[in-house]
C-alpha positions in Angstrom: -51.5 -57.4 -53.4 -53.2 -54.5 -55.3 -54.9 -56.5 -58.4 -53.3 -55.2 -61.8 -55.8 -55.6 -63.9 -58.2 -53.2 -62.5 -57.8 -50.2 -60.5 -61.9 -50.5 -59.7 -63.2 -51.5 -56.5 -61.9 -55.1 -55.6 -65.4 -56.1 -55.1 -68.6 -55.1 -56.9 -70.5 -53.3 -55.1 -68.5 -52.8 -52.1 -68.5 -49.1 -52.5 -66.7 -48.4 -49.3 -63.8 -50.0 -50.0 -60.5 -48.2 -51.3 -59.8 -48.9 -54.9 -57.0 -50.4 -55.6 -55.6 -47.1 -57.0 -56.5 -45.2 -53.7 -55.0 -48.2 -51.7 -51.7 -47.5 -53.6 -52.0 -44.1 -52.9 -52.5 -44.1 -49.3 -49.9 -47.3 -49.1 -47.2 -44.6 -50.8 -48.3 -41.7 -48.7 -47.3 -43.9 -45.4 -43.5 -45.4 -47.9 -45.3 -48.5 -48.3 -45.5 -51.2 -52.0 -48.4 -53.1 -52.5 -46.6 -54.8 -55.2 -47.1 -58.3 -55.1 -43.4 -58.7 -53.9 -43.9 -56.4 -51.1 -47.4 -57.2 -49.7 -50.5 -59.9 -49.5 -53.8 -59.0 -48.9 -56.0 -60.4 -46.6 -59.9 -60.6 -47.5 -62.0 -58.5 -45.7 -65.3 -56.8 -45.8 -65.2 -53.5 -44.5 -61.2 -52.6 -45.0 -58.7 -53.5 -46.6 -55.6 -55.4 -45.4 -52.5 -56.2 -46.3 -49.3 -58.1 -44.7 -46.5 -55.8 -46.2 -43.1 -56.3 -45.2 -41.1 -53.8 -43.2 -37.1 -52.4 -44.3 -35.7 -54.9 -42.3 -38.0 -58.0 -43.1 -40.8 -57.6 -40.6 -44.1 -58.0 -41.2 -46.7 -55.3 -40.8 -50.1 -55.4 -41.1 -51.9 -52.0 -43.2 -55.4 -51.2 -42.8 -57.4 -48.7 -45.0 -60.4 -48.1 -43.2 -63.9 -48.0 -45.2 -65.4 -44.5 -46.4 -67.6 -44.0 -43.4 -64.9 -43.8 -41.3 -65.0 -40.6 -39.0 -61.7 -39.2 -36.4 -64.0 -39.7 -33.7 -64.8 -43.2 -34.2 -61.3 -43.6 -34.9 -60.1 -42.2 -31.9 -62.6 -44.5 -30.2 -61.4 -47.7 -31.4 -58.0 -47.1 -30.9 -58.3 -45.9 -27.0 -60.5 -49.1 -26.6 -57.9 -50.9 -27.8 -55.2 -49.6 -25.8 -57.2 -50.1 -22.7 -57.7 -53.6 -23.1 -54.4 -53.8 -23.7 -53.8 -52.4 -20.4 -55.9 -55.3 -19.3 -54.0 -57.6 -20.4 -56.3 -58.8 -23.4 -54.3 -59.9 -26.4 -55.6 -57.4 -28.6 -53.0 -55.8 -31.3 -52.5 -51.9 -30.3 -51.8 -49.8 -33.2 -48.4 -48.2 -34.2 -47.3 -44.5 -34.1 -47.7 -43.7 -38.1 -47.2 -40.0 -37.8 -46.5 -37.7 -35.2 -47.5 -39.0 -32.4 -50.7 -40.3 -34.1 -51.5 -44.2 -34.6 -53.3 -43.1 -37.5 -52.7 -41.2 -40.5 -55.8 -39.4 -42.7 -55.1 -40.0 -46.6 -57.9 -38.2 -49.1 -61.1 -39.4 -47.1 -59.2 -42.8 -46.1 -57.6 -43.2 -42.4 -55.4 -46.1 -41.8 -53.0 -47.7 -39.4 -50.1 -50.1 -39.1 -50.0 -52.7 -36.6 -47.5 -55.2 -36.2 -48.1 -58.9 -37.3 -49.0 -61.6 -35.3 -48.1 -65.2 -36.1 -50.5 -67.4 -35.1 -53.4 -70.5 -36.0 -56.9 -70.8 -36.3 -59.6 -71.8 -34.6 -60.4 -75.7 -34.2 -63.4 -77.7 -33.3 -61.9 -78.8 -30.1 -63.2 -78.0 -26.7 -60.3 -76.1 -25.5 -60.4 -73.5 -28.6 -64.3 -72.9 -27.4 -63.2 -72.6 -23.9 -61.0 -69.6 -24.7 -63.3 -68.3 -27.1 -66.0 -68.1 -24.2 -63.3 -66.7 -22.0 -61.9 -63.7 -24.2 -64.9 -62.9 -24.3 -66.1 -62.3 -20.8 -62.8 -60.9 -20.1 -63.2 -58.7 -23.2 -66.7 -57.4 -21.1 -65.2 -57.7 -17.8 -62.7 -55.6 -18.6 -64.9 -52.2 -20.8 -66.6 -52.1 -17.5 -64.3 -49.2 -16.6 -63.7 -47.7 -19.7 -64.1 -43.6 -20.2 -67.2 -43.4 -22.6 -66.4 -39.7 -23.2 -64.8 -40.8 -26.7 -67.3 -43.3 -27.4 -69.5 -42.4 -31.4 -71.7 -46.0 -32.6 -69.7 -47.8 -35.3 -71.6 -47.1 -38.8 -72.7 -50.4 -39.3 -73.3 -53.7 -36.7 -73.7 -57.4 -37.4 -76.1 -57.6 -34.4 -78.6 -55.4 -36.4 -81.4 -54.6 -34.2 -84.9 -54.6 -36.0 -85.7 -51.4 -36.4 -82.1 -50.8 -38.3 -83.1 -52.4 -41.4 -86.4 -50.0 -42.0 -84.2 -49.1 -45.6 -83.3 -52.4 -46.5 -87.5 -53.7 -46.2 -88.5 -50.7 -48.2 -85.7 -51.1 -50.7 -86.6 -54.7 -51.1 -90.3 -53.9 -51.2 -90.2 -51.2 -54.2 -88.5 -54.5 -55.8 -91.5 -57.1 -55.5 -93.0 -55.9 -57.7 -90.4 -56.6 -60.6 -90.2 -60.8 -59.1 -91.9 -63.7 -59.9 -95.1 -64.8 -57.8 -92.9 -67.0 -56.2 -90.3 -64.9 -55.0 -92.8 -61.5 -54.3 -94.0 -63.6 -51.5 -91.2 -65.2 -50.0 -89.3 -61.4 -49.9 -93.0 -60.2 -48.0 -92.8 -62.4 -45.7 -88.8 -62.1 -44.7 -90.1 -58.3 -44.6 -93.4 -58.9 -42.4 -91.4 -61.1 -40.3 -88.7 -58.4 -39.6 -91.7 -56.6 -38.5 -92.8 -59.5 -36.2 -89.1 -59.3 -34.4 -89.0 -55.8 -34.0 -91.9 -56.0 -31.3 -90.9 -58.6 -29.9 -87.3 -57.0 -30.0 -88.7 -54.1 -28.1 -90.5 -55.6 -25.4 -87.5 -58.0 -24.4 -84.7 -56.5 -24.9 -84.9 -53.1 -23.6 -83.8 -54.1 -19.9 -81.0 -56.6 -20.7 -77.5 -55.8 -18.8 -75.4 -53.2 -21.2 -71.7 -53.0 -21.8 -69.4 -52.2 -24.4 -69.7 -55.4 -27.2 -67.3 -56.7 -29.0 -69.8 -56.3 -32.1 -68.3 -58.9 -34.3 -67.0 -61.5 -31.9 -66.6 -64.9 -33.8 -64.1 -67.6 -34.3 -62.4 -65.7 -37.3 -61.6 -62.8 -35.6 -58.9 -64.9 -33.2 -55.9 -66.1 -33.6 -54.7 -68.9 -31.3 -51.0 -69.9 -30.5 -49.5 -72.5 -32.3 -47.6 -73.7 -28.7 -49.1 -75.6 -26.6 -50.8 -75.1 -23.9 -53.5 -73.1 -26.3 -54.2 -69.7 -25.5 -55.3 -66.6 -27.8 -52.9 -64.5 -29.4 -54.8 -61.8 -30.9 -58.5 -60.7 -30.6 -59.3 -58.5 -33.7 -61.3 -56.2 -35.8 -63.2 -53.4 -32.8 -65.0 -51.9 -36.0 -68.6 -52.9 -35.3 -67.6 -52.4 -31.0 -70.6 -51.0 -29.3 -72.7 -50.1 -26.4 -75.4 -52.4 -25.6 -76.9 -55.6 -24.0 -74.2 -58.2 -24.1 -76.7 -61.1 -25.3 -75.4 -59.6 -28.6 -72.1 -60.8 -28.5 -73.2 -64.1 -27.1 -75.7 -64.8 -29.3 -73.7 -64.0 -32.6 -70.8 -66.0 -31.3 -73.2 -69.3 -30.7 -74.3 -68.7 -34.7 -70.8 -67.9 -35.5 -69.8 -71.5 -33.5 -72.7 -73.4 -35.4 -71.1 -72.1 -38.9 -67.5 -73.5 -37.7 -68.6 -77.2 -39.1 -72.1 -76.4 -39.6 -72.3 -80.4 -41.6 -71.6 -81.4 -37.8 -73.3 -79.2 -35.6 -75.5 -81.7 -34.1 -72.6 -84.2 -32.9 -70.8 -82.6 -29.7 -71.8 -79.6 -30.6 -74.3 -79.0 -27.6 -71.3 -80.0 -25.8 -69.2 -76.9 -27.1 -71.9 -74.5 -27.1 -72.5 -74.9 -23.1 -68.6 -74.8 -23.1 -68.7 -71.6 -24.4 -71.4 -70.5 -22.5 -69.5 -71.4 -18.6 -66.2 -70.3 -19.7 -68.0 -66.8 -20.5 -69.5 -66.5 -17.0 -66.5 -67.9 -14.9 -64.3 -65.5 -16.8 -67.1 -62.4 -16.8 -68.0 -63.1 -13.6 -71.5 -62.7 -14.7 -73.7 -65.7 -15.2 -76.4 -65.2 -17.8 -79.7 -64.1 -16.9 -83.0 -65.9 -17.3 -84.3 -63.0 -19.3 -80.9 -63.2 -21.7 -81.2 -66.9 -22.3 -84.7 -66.1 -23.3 -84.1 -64.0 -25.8 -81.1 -65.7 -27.1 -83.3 -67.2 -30.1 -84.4 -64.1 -30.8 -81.6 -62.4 -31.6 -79.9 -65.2 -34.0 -82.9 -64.9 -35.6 -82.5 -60.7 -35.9 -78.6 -61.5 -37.3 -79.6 -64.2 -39.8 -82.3 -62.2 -41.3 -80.5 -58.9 -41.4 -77.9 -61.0 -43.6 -80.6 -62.2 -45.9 -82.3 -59.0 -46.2 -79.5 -56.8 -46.8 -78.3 -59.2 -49.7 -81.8 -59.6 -51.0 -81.7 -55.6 -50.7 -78.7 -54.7 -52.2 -77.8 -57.8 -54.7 -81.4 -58.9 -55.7 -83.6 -61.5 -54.1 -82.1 -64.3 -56.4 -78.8 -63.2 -55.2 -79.8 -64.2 -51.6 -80.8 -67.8 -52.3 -77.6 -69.2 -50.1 -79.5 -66.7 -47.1 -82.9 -68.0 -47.5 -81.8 -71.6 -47.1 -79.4 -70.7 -43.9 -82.3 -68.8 -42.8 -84.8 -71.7 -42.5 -82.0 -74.1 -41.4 -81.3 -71.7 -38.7 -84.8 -71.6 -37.9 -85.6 -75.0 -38.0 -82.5 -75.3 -35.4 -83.7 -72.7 -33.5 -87.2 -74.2 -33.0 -85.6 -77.6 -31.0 -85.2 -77.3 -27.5 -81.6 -78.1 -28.2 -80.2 -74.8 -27.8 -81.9 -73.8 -24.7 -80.8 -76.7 -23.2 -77.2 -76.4 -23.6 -77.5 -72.8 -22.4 -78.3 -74.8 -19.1 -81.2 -73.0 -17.6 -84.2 -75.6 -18.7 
């Protein structure tokens, strides 16, 4: 629901976000209450959703789309989506809003309605990580014959290459001067090491096998039936989807799988990740490559820093405290042959 005590942004600093004033106003344009009666909003970074309930006691699901939105990357998400629908992937296509249009332009937000899907999530279990490797390859498998023509990058991606965070080191540099000793040199180094990964970045992954990325594959952005035998019932959010070399999507989702119990990640969890791992290439049909696995380290590294540096950038250095510590963690984790290993090509 729309919080009454404000009509501000919901969350500091999340500029691109609706206000809950211009969420009620695009939420009436389409005949829709956010009262807290009428709907429950789910937290989100880059939209805004809420469950709202339909004239005849269905649930719908609203979207308001961040500022940067653009039609064409609109349009893009939303033919994706339909053709992996066509593939049979469990995604959840959009409705007709207006016109024949399953989206609707209010001020400078768009937005959709898609219908609600009832479902559980993700456990630690073995079969959960199976599907989870198996959406995936499918979700690869099946973009390989999808019409680029509409295709526009998303604004932002969670797999941040390198070379995409050249404003956040400068903004974070014209700050060091302003912090402690302490802190000046542990926000260089995060910076000179950025630096490190970009040429490494460039050398290895230039020739890695390309498709279109899910860009935000993890275990949160499923829904699993609550039947059994377990399979998906949605695969969500194409916001961040992209062109580019697969490893992305693999490598974020063995982060994202590590931060499902992370207090436990060293019991069984070798185990899940090298499920994940074969259920990706029987279903892709696409066994990794030596040259992906090699870079696999690499690129958590490139998502765990972009995290700490965009905080550190944005919210202040102290701000990022909970980064820096996941960022050695991660490190130290990344430095065992442990993950290598369960990869199953050493």
């Amino acid at each position: 629901m729309v919080n009454k005590q404000s009509s501000e942004q919901p969350n500091t600093g999340r500029y691109w976000l609706a206000t809950d004033a211009e969420a009620t106003q695009v939420a009436s344009h389409l005949g829709i209450s956010l009262a807290a009666s009428d709907a429950e909003e789910i937290p989100t970074s880059y939209s805004r959703v809420f469950f709202v309930n339909g004239d005849e006691g269905e649930r719908r699901v609203l979207k308001i789309r961040a500022r940067w939105m653009t039609e064409a990357r609109i349009k893009f998400e939303h033919a994706l989506t339909l053709h992996l629908r066509d593939h049979g992937l469990p995604v959840v296509a959009p409705l007709t809003i207006e016109g024949d249009s399953t989206w609707a332009q209010v001020g400078e937000f768009f937005c959709e309605i898609a219908p609600y899907v009832d479902g559980r999530e993700v456990g630690a279990s073995l079969a959960d990580v199976h599907l989870m490797g198996e959406i995936l390859g499918r979700f690869h498998r099946s973009c390989r014959d999808f019409d680029l023509s509409l295709y526009t990058p998303p604004h932002f991606q969670n797999q941040a290459e390198p070379r995409e965070l050249d404003d956040e080191v400068e903004r974070l540099r014209r700050q060091v001067e302003e912090m402690d000793s302490g802190d000046s040199d542990r926000a260089e180094a995060f910076c000179v090491r950025r630096e490190e990964l970009e040429a490494l970045y460039e050398t290895q992954c230039a020739s890695l096998p390309q498709v279109i990325r899910h860009g935000d594959f993890h275990p949160w952005n499923l829904l699993f039936s609550r039947s059994e035998p377990a399979r998906i019932a949605a695969l969500f959010d194409l916001d961040m989807s992209a062109t580019g070399p697969r490893i992305f999507d693999i490598s974020y989702a063995i982060y994202m799988l590590r931060r499902l119990h992370p207090e436990s990640h060293l019991d069984g969890w070798d185990t899940r990740y090298r499920r994940f791992v074969d259920a990706y290439a029987g279903s892709s049909g696409e066994p990794l490559t030596e040259d992906e696995v090699a870079v696999v380290a690499l690129q958590i590294e490139c998502i765990i820093l972009g995290f700490l540096l965009r905080t550190a950038a944005y919210a202040g250095f102290q701000k990022a405290a909970g980064e820096c510590e996941e960022y050695a963690e991660i490190v130290n984790w990344l430095e065992t042959p442990e993950l290598t290993k369960v990869i199953g090509l050493i």
